[in-house]
TIVO-2410 file (N, C-alpha, C; in nm, 3 decimals):
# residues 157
REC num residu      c1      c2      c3 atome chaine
REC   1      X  -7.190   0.348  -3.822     N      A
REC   1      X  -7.122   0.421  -3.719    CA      A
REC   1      X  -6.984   0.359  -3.695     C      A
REC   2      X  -6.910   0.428  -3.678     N      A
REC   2      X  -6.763   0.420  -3.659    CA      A
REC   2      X  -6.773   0.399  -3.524     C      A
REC   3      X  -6.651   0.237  -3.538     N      A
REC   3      X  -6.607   0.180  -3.329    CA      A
REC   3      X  -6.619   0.329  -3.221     C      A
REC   4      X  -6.548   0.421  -3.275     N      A
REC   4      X  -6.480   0.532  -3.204    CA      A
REC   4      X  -6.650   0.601  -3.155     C      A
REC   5      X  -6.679   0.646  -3.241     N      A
REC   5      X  -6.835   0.691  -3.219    CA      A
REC   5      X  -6.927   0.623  -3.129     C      A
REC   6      X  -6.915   0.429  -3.138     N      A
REC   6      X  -6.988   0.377  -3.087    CA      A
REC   6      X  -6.935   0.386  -2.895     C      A
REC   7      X  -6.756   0.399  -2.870     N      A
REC   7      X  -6.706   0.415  -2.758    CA      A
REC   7      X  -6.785   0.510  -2.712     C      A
REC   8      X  -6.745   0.611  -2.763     N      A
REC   8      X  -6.796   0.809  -2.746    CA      A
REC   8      X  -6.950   0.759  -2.722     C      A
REC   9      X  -7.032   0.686  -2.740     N      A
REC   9      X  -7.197   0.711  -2.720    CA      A
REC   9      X  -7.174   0.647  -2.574     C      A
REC  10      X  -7.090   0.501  -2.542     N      A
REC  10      X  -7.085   0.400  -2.426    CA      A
REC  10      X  -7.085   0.510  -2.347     C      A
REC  11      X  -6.964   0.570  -2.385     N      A
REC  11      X  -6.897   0.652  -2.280    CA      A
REC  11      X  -7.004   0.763  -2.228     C      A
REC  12      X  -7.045   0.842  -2.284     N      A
REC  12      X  -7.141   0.919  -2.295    CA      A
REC  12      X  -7.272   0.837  -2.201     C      A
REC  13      X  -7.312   0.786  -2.226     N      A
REC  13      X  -7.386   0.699  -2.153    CA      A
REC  13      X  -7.384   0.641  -2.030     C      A
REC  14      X  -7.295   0.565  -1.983     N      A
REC  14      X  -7.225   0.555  -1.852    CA      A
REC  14      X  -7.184   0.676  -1.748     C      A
REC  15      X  -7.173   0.758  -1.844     N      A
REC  15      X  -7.140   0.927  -1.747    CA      A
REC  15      X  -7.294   0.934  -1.693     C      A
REC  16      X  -7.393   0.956  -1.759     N      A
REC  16      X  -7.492   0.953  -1.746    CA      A
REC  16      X  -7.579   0.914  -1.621     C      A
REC  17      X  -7.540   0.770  -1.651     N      A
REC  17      X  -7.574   0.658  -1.575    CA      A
REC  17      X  -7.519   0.688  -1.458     C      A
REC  18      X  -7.388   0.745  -1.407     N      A
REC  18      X  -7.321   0.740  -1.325    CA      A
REC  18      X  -7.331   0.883  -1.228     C      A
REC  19      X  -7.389   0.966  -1.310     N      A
REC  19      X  -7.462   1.113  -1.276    CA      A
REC  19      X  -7.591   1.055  -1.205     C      A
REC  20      X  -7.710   1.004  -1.263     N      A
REC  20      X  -7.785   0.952  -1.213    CA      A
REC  20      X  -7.771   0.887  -1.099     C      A
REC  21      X  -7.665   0.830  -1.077     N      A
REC  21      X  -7.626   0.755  -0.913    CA      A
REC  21      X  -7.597   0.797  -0.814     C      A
REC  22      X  -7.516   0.928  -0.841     N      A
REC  22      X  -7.499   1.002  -0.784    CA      A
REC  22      X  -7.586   1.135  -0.668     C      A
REC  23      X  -7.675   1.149  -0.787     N      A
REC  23      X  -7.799   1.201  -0.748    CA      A
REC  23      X  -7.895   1.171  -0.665     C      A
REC  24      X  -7.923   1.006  -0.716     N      A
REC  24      X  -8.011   0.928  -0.635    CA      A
REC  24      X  -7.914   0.901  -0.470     C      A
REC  25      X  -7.820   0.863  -0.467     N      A
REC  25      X  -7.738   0.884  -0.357    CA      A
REC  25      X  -7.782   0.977  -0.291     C      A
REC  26      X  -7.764   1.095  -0.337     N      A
REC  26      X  -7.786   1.231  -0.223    CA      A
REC  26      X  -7.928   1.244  -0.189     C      A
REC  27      X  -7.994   1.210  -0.256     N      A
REC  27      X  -8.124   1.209  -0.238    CA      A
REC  27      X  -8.162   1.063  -0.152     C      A
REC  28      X  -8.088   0.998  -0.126     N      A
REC  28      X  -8.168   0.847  -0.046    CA      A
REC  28      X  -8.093   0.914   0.087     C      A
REC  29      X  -7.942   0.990   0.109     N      A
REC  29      X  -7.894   1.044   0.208    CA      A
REC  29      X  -8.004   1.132   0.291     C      A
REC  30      X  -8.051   1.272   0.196     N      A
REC  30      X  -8.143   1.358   0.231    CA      A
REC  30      X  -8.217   1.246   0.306     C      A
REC  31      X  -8.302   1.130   0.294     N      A
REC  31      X  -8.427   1.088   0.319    CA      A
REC  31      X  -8.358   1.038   0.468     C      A
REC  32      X  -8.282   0.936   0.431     N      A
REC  32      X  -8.197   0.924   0.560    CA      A
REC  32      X  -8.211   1.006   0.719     C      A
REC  33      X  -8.140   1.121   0.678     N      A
REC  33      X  -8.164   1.249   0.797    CA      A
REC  33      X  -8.284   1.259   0.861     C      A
REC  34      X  -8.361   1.245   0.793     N      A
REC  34      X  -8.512   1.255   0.796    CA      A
REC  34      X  -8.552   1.130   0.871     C      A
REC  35      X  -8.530   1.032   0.819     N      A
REC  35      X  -8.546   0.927   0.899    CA      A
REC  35      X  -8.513   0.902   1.042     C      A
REC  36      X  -8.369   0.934   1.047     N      A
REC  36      X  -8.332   0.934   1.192    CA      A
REC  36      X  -8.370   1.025   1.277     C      A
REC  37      X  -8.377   1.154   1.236     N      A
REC  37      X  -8.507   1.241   1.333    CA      A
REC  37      X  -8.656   1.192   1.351     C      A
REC  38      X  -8.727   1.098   1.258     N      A
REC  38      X  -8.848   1.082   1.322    CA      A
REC  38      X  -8.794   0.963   1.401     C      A
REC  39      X  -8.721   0.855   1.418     N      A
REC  39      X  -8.672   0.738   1.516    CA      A
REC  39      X  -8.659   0.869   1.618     C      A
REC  40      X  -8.544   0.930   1.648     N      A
REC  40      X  -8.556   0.981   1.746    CA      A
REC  40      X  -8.639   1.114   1.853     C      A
REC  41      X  -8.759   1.129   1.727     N      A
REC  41      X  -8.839   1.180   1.802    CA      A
REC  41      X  -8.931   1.079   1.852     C      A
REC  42      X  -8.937   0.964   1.826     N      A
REC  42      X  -9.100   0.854   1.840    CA      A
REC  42      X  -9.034   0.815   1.966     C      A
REC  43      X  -8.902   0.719   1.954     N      A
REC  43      X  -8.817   0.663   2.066    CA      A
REC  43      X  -8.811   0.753   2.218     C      A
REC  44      X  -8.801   0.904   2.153     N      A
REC  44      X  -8.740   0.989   2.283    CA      A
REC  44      X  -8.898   1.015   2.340     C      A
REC  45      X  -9.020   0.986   2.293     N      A
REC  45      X  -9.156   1.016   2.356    CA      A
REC  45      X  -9.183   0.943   2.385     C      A
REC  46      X  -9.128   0.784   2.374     N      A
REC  46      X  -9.150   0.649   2.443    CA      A
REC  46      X  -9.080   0.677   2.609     C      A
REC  47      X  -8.931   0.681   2.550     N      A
REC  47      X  -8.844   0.709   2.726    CA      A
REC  47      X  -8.871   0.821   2.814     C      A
REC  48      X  -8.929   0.918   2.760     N      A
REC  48      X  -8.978   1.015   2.851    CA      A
REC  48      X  -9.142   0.978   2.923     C      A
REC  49      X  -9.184   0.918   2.830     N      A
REC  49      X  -9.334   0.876   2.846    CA      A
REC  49      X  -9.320   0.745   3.028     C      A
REC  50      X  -9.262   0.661   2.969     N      A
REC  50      X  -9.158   0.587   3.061    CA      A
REC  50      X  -9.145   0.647   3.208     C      A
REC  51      X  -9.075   0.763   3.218     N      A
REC  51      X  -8.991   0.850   3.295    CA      A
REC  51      X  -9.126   0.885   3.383     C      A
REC  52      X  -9.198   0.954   3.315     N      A
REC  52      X  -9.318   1.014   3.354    CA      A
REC  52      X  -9.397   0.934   3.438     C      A
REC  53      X  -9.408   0.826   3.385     N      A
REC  53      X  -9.495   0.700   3.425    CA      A
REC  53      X  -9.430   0.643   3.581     C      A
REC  54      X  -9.322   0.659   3.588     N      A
REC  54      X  -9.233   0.603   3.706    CA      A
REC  54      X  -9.235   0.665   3.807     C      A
REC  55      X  -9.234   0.799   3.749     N      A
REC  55      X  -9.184   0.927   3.878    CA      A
REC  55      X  -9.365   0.969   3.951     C      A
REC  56      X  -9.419   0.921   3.832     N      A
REC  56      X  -9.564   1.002   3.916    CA      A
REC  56      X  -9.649   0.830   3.968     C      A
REC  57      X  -9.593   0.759   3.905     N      A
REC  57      X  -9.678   0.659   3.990    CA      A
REC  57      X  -9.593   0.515   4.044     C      A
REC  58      X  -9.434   0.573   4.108     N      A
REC  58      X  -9.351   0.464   4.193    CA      A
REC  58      X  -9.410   0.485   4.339     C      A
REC  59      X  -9.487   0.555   4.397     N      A
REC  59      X  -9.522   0.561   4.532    CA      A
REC  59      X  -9.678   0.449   4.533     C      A
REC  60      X  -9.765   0.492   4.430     N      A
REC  60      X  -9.900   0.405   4.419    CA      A
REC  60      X  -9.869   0.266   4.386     C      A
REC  61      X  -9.758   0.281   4.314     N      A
REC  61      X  -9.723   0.101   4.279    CA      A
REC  61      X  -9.657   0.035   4.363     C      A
REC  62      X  -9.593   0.112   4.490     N      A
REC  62      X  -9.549   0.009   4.578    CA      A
REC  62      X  -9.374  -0.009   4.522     C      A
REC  63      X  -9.352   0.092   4.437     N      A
REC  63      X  -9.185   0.060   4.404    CA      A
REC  63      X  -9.047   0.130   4.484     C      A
REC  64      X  -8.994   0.063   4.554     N      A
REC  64      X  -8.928   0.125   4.641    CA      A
REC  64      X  -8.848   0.243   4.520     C      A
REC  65      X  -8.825   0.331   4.630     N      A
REC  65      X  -8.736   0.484   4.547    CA      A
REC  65      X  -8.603   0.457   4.521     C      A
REC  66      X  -8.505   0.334   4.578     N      A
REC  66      X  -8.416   0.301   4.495    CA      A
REC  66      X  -8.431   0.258   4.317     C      A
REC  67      X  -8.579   0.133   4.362     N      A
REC  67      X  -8.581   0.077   4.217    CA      A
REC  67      X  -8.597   0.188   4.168     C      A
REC  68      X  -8.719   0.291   4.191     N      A
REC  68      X  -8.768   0.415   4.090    CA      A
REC  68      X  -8.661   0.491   3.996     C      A
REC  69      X  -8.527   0.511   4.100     N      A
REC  69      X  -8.445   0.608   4.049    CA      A
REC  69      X  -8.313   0.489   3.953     C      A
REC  70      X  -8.306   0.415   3.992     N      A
REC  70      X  -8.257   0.319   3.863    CA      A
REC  70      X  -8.305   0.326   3.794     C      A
REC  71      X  -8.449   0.304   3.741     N      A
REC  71      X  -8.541   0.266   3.663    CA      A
REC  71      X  -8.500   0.413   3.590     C      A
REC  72      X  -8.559   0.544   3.629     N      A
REC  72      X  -8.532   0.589   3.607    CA      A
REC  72      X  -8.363   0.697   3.557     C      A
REC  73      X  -8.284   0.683   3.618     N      A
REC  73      X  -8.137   0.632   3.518    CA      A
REC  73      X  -8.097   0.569   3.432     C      A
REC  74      X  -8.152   0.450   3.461     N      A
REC  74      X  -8.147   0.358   3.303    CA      A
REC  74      X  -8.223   0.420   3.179     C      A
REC  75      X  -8.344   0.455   3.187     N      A
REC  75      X  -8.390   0.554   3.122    CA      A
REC  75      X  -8.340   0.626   3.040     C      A
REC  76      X  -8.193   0.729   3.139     N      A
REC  76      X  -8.182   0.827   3.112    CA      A
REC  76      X  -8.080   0.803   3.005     C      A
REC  77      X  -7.971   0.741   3.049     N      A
REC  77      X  -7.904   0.640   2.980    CA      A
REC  77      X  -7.922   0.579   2.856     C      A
REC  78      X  -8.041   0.549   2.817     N      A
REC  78      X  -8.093   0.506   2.697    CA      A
REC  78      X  -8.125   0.624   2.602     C      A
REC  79      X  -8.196   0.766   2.665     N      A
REC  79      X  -8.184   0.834   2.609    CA      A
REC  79      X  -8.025   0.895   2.530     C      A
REC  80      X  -7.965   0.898   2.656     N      A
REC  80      X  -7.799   0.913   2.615    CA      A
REC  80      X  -7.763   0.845   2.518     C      A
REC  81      X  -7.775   0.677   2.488     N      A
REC  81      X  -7.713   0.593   2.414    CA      A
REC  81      X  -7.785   0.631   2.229     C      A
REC  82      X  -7.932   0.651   2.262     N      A
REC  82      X  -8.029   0.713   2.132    CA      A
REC  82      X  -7.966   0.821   2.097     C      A
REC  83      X  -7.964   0.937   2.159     N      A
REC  83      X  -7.891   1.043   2.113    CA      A
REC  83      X  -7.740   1.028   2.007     C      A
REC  84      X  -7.687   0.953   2.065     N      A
REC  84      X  -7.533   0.909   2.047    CA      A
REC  84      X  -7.543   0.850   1.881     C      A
REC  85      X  -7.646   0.759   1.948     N      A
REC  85      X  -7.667   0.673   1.765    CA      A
REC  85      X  -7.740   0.768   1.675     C      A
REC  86      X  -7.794   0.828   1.668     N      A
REC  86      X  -7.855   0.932   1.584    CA      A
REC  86      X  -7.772   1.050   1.549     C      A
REC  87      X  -7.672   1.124   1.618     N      A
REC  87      X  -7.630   1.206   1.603    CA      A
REC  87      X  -7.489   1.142   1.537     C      A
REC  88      X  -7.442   0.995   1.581     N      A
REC  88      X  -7.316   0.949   1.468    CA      A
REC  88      X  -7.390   0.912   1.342     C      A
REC  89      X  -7.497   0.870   1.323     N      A
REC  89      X  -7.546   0.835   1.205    CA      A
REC  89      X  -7.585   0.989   1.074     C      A
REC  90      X  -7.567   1.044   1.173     N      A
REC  90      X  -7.640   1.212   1.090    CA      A
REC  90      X  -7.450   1.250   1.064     C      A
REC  91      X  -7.399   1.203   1.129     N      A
REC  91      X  -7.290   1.269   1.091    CA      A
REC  91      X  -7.173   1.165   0.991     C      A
REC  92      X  -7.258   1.042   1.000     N      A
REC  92      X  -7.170   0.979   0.848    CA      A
REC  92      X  -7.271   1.004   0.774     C      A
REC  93      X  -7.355   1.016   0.756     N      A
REC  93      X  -7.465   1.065   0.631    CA      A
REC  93      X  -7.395   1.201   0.602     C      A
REC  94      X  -7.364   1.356   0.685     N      A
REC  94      X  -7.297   1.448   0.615    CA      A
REC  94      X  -7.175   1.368   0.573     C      A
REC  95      X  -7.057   1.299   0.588     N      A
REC  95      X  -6.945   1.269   0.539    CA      A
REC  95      X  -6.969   1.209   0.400     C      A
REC  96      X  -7.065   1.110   0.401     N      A
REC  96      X  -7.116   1.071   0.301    CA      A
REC  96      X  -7.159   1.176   0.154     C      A
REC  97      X  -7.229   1.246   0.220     N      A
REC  97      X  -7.252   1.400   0.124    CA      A
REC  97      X  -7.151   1.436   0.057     C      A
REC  98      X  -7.038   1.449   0.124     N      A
REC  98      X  -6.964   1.485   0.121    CA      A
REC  98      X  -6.891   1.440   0.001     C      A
REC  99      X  -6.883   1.311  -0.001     N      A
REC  99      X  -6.817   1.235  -0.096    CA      A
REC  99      X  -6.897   1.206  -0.224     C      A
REC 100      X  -7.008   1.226  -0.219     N      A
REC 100      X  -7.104   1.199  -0.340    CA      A
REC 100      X  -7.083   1.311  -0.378     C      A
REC 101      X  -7.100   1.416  -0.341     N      A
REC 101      X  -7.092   1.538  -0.363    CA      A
REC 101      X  -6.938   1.610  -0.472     C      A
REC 102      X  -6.830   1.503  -0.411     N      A
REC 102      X  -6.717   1.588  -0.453    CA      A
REC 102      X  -6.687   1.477  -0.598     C      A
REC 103      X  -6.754   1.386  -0.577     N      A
REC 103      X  -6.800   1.258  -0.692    CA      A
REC 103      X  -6.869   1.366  -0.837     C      A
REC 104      X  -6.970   1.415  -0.759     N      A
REC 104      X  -7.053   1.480  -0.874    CA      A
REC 104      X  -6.990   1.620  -0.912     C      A
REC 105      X  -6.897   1.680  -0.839     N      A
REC 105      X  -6.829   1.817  -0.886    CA      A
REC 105      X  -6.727   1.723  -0.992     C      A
REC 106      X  -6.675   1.636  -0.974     N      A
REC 106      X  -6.579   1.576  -1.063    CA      A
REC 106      X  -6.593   1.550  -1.172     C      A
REC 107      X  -6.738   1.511  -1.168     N      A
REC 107      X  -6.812   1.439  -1.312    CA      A
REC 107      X  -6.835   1.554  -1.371     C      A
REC 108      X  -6.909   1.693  -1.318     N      A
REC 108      X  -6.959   1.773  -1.396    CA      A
REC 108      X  -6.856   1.872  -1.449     C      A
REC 109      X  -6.749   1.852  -1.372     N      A
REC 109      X  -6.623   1.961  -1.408    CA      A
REC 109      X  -6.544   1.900  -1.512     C      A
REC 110      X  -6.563   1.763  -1.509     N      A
REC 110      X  -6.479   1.695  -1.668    CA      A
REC 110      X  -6.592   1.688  -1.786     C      A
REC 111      X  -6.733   1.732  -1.746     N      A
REC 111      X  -6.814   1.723  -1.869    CA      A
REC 111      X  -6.833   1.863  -1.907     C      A
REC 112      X  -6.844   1.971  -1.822     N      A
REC 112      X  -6.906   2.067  -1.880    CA      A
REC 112      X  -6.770   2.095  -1.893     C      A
REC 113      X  -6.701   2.203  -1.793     N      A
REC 113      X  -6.568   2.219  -1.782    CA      A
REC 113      X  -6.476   2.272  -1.696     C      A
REC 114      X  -6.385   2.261  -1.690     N      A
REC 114      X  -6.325   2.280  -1.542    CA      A
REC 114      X  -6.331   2.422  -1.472     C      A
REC 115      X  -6.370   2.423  -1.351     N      A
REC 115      X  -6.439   2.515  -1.246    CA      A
REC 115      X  -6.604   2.569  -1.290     C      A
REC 116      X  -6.713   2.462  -1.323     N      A
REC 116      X  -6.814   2.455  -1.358    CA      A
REC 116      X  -6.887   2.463  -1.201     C      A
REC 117      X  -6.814   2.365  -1.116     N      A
REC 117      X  -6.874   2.334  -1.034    CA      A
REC 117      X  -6.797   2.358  -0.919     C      A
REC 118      X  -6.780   2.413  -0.800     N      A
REC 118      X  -6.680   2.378  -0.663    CA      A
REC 118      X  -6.716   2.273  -0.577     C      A
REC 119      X  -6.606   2.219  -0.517     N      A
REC 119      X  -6.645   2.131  -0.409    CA      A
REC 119      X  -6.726   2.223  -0.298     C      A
REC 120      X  -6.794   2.145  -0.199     N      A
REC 120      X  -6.885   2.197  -0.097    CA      A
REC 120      X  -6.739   2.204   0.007     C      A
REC 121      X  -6.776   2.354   0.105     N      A
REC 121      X  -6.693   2.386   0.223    CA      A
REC 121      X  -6.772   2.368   0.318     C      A
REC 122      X  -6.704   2.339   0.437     N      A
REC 122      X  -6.737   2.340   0.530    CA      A
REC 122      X  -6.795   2.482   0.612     C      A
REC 123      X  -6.758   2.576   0.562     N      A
REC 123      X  -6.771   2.674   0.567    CA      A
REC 123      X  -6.921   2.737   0.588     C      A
REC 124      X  -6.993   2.664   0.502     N      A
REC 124      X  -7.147   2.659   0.531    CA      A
REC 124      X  -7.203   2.620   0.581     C      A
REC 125      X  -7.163   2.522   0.685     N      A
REC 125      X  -7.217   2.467   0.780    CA      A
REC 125      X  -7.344   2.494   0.828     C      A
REC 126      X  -7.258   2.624   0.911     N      A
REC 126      X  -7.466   2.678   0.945    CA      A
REC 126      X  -7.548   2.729   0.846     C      A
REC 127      X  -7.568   2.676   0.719     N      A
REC 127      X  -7.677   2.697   0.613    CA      A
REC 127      X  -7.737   2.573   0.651     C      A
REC 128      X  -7.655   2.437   0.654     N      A
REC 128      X  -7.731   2.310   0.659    CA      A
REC 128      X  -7.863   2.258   0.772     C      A
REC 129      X  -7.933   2.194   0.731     N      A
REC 129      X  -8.042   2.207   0.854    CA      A
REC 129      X  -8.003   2.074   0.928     C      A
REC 130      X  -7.933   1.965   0.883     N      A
REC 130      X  -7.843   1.905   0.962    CA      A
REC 130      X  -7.786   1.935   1.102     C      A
REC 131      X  -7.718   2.067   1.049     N      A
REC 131      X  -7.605   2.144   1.175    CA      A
REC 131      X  -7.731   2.121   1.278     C      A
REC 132      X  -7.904   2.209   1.251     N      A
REC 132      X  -7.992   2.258   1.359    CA      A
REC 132      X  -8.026   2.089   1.367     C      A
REC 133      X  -8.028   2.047   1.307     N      A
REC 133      X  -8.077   1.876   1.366    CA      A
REC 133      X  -7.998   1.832   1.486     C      A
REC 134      X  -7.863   1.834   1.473     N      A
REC 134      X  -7.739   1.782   1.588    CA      A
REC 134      X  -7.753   1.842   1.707     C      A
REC 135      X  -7.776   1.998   1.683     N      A
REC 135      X  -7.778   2.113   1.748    CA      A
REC 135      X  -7.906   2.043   1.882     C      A
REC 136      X  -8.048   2.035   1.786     N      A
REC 136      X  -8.176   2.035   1.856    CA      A
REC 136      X  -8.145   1.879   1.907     C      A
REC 137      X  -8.098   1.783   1.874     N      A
REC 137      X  -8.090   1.646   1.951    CA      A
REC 137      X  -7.969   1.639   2.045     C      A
REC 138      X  -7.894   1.721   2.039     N      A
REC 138      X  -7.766   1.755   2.197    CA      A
REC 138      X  -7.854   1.844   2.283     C      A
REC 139      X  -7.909   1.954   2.237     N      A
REC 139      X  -8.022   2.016   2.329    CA      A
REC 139      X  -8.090   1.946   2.429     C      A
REC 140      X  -8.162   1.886   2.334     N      A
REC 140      X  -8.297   1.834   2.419    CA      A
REC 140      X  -8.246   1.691   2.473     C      A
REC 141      X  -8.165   1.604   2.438     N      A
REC 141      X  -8.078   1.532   2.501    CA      A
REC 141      X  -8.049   1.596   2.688     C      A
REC 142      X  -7.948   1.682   2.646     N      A
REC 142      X  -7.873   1.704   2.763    CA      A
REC 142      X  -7.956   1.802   2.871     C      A
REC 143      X  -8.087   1.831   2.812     N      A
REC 143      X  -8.170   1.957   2.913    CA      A
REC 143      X  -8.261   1.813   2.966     C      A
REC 144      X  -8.287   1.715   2.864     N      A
REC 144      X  -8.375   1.632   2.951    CA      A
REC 144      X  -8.291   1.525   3.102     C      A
REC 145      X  -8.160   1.553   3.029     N      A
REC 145      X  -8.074   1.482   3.142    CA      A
REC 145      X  -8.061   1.582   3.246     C      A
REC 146      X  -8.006   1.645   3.228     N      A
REC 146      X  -7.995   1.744   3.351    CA      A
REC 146      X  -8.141   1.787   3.417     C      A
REC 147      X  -8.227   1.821   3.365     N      A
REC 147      X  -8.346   1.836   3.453    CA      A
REC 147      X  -8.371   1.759   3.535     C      A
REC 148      X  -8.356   1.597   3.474     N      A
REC 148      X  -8.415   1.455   3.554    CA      A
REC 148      X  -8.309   1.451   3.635     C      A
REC 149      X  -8.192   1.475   3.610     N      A
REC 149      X  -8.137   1.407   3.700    CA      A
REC 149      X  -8.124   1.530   3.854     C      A
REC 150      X  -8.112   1.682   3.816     N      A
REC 150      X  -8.133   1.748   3.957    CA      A
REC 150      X  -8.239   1.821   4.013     C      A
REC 151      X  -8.324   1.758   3.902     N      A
REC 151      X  -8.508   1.814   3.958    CA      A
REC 151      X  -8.609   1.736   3.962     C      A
REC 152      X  -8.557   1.643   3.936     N      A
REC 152      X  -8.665   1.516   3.931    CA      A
REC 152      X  -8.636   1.440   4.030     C      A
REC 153      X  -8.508   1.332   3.990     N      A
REC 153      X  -8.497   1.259   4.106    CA      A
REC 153      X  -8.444   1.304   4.247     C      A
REC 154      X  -8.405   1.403   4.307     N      A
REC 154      X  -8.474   1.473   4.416    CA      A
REC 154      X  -8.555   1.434   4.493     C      A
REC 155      X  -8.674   1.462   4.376     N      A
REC 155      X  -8.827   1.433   4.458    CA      A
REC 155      X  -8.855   1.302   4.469     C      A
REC 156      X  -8.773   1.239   4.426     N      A
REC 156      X  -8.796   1.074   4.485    CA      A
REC 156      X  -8.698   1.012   4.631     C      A
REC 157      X  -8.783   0.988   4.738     N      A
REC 157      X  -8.740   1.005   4.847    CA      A
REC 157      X  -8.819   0.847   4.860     C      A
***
């Protein structure tokens, strides 16, 4: 085999290799997303669990209704701060996509051939189940804040 041939196989090979990385990337991303929705579903049934625990039994325990409603704010707060970290983490995981993504239109548009592949638009947004992930953790975030904070603590007198 001729040097040139033996380059052309390296080369060939390393594309490969480098396709493969790419892939596995988007795919450890995918798992990612996934991950941070079950943290913030386990976490957010801990602080509500919490919440619950305070509001129905600060009168039997003897906890004055100042501590209760701190206790409960801090709470709420934590939920706030969880939300925050989950929903920036979901959103450098899409940026991330993003870039693996325009990685692998590059590779496949110099191998197969040019306009094989397009970069991803933003445009699709609402196809991604991401978007309904952000969507459902600002939801239920901000309905559990607002409930607690003008229907709940209220009733703590």
């Amino acid at each position: 085999m001729s040097e040139q041939s033996l380059n052309s196989n390296k080369s060939a090979e390393f594309k490969l290799e480098k396709y493969k990385y790419i892939l596995q990337q988007r795919q450890a991303l995918n798992e990612n997303i996934h991950k941070y929705l079950a943290l913030f579903q386990t976490l957010i049934t801990g602080i509500a669990g919490a919440g619950v625990a305070i509001f129905v039994g600060w009168k039997e325990l003897k906890i004055d209704a100042a501590v209760a409603i701190t206790s409960i704010k801090g709470l709420l707060w934590l939920l706030i701060i969880l939300a925050l970290f989950v929903v920036m983490s979901i959103l450098s995981t899409i940026f991330s996509w993003f870039d693996n993504r325009e990685k692998e239109v590059s590779l496949l548009n110099s191998e197969v051939f040019e306009g094989y592949e397009s970069l991803p638009s933003w445009k699709s947004v609402w196809r991604w189940h991401e978007t309904y992930f952000l969507i459902f953790i600002i939801a239920v975030a901000a309905t559990i804040y607002f409930f607690v904070e003008y229907r709940v603590l209220p009733l703590i007198q």
